[in-house]
C-alpha positions as CSV (number, residue, x, y, z in Angstrom):
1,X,-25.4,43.6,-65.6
2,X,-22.9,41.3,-64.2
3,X,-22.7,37.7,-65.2
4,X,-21.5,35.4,-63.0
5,X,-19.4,32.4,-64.2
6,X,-19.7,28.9,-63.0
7,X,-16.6,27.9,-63.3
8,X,-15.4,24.1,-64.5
9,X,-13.4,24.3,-60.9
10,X,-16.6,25.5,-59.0
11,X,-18.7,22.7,-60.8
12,X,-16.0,19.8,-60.2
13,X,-16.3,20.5,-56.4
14,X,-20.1,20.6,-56.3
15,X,-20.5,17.0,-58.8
16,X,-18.1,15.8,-55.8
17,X,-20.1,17.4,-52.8
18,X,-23.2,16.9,-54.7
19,X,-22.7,13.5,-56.4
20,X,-23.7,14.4,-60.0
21,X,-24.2,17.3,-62.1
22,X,-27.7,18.5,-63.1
23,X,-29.5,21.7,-63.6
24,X,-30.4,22.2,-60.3
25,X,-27.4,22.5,-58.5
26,X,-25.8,24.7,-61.4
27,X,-28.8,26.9,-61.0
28,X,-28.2,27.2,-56.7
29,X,-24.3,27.8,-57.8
30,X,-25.4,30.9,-59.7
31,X,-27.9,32.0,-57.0
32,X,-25.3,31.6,-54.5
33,X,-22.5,32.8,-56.5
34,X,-25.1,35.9,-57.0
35,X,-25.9,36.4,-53.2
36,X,-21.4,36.1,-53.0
37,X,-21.0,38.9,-55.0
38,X,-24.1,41.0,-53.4
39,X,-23.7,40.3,-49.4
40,X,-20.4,39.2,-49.6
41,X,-18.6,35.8,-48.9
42,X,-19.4,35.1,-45.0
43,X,-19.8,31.9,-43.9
44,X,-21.0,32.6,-40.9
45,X,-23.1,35.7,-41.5
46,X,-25.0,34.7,-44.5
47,X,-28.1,32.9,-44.0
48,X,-30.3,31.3,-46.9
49,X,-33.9,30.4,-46.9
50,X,-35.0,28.3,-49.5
51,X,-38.7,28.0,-51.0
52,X,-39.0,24.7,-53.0
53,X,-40.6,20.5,-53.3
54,X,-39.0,18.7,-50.8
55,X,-38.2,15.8,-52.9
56,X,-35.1,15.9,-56.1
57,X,-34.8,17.4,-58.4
58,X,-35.8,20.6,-56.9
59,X,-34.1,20.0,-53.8
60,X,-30.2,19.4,-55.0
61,X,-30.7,23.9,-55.8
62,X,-29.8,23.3,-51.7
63,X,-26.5,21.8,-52.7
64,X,-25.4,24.1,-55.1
65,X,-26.0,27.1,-52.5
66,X,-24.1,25.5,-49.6
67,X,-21.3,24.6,-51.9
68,X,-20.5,28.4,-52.9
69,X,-21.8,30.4,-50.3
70,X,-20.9,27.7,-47.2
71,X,-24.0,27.9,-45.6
72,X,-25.3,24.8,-43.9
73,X,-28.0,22.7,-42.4
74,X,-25.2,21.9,-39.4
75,X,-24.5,25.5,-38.6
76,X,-28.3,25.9,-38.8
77,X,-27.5,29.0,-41.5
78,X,-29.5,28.2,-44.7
79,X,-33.5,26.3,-43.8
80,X,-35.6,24.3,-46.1
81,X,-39.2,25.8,-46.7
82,X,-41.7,23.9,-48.7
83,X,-43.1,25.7,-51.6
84,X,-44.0,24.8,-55.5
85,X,-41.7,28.0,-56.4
86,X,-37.7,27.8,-56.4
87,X,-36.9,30.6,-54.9
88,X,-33.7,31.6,-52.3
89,X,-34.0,34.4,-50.2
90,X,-30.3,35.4,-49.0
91,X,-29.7,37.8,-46.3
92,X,-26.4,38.5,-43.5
93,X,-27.0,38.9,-39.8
């Protein structure tokens, strides 16, 4: 089993692209770091759906997936779904 490490480089960038650290956006950096190391690092292949509440805390997992994996609501590559589950579904294509 592979364990991938958030690094303290990898969180400074996401508390400045986020605005603050929390448990959230750590937990979308592993997911994403996860989907890195499974799909591959393609920012313009990889495309995240994302089952969660609509309102924070739930909603900064988002930030910690675009940081990592640059997926974003511009290029239209990672979409918000609500849901009372936190759950990412990564895919390429």
């Amino acid at each position: 089993m592979t364990v991938f490490v958030v690094t303290e480089e990898i969180v400074d960038g996401a508390v400045r692209f986020h605005g603050h650290l929390g448990p959230f956006p750590i937990l979308g950096l592993k997911a994403g770091l996860f989907a890195n190391e499974v799909l591959g690092k393609d920012y313009l292949q990889t495309t995240v759906i994302v089952e969660t509440e609509s309102t924070p805390p739930c909603l900064c997992f988002l930030d910690g997936i675009q940081f990592v994996t640059g997926t974003t609501m511009g290029k239209g590559n990672i979409e918000l779904r609500r849901g009372n589950a936190l759950r990412a579904i990564f895919f390429q294509g």
